[in-house]
VMD Tcl script that draws the C-alpha trace (Angstrom):
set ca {
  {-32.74 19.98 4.50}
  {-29.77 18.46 6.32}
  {-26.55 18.09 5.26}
  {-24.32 14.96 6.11}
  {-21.06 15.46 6.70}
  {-18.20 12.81 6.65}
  {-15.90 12.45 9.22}
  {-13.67 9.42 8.79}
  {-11.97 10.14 12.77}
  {-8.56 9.17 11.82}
  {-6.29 12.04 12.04}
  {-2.71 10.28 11.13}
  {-3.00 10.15 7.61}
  {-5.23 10.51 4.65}
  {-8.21 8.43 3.32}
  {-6.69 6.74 0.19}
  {-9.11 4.86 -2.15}
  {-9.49 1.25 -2.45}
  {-8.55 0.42 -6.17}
  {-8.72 -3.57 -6.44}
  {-5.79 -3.15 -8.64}
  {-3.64 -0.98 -6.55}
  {-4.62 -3.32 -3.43}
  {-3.49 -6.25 -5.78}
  {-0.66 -5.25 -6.30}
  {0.41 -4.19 -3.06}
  {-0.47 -7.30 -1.98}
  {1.55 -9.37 -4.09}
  {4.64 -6.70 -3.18}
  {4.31 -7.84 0.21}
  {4.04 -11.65 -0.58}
  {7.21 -11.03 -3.24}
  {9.27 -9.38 0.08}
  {8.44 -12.18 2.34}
  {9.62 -14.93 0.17}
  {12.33 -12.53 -0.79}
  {11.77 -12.56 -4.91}
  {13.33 -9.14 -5.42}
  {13.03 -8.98 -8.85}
  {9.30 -8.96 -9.30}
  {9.39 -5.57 -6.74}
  {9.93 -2.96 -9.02}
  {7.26 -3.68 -11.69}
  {4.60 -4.49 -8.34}
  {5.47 -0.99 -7.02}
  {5.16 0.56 -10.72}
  {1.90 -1.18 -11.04}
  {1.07 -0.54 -7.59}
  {1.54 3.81 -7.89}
  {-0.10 3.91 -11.87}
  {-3.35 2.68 -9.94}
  {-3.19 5.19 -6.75}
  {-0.98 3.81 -4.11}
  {1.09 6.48 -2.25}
  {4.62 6.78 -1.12}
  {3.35 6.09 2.14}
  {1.73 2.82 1.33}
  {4.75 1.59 -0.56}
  {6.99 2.62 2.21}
  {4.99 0.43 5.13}
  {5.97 -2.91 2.77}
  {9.27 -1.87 2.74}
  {9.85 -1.08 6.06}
  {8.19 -4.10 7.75}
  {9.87 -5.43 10.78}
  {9.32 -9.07 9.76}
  {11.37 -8.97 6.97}
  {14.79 -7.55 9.40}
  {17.67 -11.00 9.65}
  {17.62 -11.73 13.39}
}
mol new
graphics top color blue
foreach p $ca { graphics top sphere $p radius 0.5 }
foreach p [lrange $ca 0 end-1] q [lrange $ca 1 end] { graphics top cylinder $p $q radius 0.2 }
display resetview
C-alpha cells in the first residue's frame, strides 16, 4: 500500500484553514479599512480570531499599503 503524503510547497508561513466565517469577516475588515469605518474594526477582528484567523492574517489588513495618506 502507498502512502500519500501532502506537501503544500509554500515554506513562508503556515496552511491556515478556510472557515467561511473567519474569511467573512476578514473580508468585511478590509472593506471597513478602505472606506475608513473604524468603528466596526474591533468587533470584525473579534469575530474574525473566535473563528481561526491568526495574528498574521489580521496584521496583513492592517498593514496594507493602500490605506497610507499620500
Amino acid at each position: 500500500m502507498l502512502k500519500v503524503i501532502e506537501y503544500s510547497g509554500q515554506s513562508g508561513r503556515p496552511q491556515v484553514a478556510k472557515d467561511p466565517v473567519k474569511l467573512t469577516a476578514l473580508l468585511y475588515l478590509k472593506e471597513a479599512l478602505l472606506r475608513e469605518r473604524y468603528e466596526a474594526c474591533e468587533e470584525l477582528i473579534a469575530t474574525a480570531k473566535e473563528f481561526g484567523a491568526r495574528e498574521f492574517e489580521v496584521a496583513d489588513l492592517l498593514e496594507d499599503p493602500r490605506r497610507t495618506p499620500t
